[in-house]
Legacy VTK file of the C-alpha trace (Angstrom):
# vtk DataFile Version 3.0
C-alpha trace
ASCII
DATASET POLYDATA
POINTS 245 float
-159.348 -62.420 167.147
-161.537 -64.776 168.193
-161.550 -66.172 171.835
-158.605 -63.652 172.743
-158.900 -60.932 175.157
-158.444 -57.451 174.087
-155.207 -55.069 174.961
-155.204 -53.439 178.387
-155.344 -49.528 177.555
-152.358 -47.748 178.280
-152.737 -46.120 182.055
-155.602 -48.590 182.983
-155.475 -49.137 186.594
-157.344 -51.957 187.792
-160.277 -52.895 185.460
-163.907 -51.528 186.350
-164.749 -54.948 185.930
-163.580 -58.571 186.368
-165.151 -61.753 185.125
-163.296 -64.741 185.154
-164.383 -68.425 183.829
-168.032 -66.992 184.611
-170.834 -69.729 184.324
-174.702 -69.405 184.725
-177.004 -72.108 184.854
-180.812 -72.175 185.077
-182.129 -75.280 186.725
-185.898 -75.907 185.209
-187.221 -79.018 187.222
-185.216 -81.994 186.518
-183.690 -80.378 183.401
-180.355 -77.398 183.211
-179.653 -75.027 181.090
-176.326 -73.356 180.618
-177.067 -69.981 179.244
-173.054 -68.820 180.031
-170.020 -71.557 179.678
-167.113 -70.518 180.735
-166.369 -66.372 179.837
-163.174 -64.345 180.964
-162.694 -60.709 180.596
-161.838 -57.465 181.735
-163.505 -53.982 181.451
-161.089 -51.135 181.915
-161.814 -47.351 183.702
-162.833 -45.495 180.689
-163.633 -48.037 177.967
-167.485 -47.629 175.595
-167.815 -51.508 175.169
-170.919 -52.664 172.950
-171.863 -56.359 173.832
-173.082 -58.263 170.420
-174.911 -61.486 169.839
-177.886 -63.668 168.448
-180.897 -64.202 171.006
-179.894 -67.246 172.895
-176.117 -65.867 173.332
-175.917 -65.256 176.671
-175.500 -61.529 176.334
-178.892 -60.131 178.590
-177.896 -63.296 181.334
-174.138 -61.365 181.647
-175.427 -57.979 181.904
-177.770 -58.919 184.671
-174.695 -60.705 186.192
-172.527 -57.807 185.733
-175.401 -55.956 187.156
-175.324 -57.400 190.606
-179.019 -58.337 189.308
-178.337 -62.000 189.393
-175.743 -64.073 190.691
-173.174 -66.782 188.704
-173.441 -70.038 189.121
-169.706 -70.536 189.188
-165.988 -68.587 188.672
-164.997 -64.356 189.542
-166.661 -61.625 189.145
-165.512 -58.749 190.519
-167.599 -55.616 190.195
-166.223 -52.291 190.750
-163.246 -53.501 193.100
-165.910 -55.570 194.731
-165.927 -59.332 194.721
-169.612 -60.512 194.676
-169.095 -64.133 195.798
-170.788 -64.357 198.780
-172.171 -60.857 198.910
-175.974 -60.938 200.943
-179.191 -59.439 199.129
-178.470 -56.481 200.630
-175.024 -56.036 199.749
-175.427 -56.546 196.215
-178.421 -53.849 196.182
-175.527 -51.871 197.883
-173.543 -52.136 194.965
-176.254 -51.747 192.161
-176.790 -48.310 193.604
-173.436 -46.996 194.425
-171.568 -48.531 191.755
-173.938 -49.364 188.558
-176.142 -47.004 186.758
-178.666 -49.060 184.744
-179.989 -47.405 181.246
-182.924 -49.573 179.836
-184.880 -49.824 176.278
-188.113 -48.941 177.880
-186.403 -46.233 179.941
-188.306 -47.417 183.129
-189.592 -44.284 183.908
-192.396 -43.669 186.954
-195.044 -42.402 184.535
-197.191 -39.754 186.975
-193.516 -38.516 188.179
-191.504 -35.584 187.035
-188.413 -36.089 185.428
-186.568 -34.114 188.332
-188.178 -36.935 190.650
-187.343 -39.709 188.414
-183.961 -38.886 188.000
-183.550 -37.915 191.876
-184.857 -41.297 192.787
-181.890 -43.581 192.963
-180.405 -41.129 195.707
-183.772 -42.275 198.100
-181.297 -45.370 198.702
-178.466 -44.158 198.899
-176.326 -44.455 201.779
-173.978 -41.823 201.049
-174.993 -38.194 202.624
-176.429 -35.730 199.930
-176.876 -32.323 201.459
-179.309 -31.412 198.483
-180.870 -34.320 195.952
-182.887 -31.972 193.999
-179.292 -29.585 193.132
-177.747 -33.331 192.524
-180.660 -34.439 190.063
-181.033 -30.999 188.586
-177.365 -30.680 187.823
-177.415 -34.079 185.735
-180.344 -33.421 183.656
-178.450 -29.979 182.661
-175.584 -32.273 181.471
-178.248 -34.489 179.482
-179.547 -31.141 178.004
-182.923 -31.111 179.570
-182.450 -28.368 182.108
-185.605 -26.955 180.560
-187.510 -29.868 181.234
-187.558 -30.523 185.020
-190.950 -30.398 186.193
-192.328 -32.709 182.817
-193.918 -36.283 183.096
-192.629 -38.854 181.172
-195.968 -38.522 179.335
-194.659 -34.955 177.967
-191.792 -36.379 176.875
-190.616 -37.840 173.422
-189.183 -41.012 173.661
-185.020 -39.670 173.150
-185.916 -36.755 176.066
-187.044 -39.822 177.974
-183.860 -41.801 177.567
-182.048 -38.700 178.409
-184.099 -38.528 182.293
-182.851 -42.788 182.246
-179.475 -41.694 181.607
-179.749 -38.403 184.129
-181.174 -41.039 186.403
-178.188 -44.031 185.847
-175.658 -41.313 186.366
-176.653 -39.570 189.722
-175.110 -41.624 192.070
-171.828 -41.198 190.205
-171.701 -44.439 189.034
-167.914 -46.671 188.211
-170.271 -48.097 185.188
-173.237 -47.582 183.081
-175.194 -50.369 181.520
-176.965 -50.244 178.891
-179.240 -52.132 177.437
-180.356 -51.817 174.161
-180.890 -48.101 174.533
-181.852 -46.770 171.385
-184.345 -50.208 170.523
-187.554 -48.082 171.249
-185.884 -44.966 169.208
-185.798 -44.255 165.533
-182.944 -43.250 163.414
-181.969 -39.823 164.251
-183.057 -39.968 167.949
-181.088 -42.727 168.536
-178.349 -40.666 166.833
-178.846 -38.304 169.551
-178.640 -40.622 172.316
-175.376 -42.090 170.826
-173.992 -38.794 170.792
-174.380 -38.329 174.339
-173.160 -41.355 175.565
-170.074 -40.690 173.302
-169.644 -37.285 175.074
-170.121 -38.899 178.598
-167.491 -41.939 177.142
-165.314 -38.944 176.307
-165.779 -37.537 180.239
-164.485 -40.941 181.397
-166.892 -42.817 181.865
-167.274 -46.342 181.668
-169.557 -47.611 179.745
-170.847 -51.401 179.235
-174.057 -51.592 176.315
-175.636 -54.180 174.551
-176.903 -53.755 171.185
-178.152 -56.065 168.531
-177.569 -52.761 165.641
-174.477 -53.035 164.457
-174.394 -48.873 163.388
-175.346 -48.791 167.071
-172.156 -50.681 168.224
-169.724 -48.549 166.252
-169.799 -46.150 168.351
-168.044 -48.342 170.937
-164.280 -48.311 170.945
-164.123 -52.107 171.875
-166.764 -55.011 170.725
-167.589 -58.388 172.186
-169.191 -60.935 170.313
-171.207 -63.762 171.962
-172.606 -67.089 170.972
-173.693 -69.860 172.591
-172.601 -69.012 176.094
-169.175 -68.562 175.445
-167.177 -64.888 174.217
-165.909 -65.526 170.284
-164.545 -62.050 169.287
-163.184 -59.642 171.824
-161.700 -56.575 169.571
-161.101 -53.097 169.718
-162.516 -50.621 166.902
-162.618 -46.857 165.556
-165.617 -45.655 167.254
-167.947 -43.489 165.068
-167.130 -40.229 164.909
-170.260 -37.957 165.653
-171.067 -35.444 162.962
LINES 1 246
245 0 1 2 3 4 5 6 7 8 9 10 11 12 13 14 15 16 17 18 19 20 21 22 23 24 25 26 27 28 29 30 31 32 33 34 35 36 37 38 39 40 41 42 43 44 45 46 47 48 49 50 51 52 53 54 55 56 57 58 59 60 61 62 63 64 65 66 67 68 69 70 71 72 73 74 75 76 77 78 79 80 81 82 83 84 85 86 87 88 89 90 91 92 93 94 95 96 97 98 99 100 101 102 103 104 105 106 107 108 109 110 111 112 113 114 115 116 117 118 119 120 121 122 123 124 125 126 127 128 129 130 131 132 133 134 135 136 137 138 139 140 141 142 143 144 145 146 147 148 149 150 151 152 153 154 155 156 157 158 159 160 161 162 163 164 165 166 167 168 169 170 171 172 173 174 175 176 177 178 179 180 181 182 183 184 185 186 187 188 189 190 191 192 193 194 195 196 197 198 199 200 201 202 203 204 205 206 207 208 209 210 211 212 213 214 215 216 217 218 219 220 221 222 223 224 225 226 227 228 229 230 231 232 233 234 235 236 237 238 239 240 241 242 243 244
């Protein structure tokens, strides 16, 4: 249905997140360029939504709006309850950390750091009192399966154990959202697989999840996709996610 919003789930609440009439435009010198014209839609508490679309679509520009990693040049975006117009540097590093979890394709890891450490380190900026950050950190990685694998560097880990200290790392603030950006593009087949699996069981927790994807297997396992071109939202559906095997 293109250009047509999605149903609200039944039992919503308020959406996770807000974006209304949402432009961004890069000024270059004397030239503009309007990478997103115009897009409207809600995420709801809950929802796996994959984020589809040709290079030049717009789709990495929203995420790092949606982010709190850049700012819109014009209309709503409301982020976790939070309205971000007019929010200062620091408040919008506020909300990356206590509201977003970010999951990347080169999983961003600090390379001479344990995975324990790695995952623990969002909580260094956190304003919210943590009586223990290693129990905190630990406790996620167990939930990622990698409760084996604490004390390993990145370099003593394959690439999917890897994504799984990113993820263990987005989620340790208890994050409203998780982004993801192309998560599996630096996996093959069957690790990707894996990692798919696991955000499906962490989708099935509650969470909310936000990825973007340019593998369409990769976006079935989203309940709801968005399609993108040209700055502007085309296809806003919902599907029957993959089922894992």
């Amino acid at each position: 249905m293109s250009g047509e919003a999605a149903d609200k789930p039944r039992s919503a609440g308020q959406p996770v997140l807000s974006c209304r009439d949402l432009t961004k435009t890069y000024i270059m010198g004397e030239q503009s360029l309007q990478v997103l014209r115009g897009v409207s839609f809600d995420v709801w508490p809950g929802e796996f939504v994959a984020i589809m679309g040709p290079s030049g679509s717009g789709k990495s520009t929203l995420l790092n709006l949606i982010g709190a990693l850049d700012t819109p040049t014009s209309g709503g975006l409301t982020i976790g309850g939070t309205d971000v117009g007019g929010l200062s540097s620091d408040e919008l590093a506020h909300l990356r950390n206590s509201v977003v979890g970010f999951v990347f394709q080169q999983f961003n890891l600090l390379r001479r750091t344990s995975a324990l450490d790695n995952v623990k380190l969002p909580l260094l900026y956190s304003t919210r009192p943590i009586d223990d950050p290693d129990e905190v950190a630990r406790k996620r990685l167990i939930e990622v399966g990698l409760s084996d694998r604490q004390d390993h560097t990145p370099s003593q880990l394959s690439g999917g154990q890897q994504q799984r200290v990113a993820i263990a790392r987005a989620l340790v603030t208890d994050p409203k959202l998780i982004l993801a950006d192309e998560p599996t593009g630096a996996l093959d087949t069957h690790t990707s697989a894996d990692i798919m699996e696991l955000f499906t069981k962490l989708h099935h927790a509650g969470m909310t999840i936000i990825m973007v994807t340019h593998e369409p297997d990769i976006a079935d396992y989203a309940e709801r996709l968005l399609r993108f071109r040209d700055g502007l939202l085309v296809d806003d559906v919902r599907q029957t996610p993959k089922v894992m095997a």
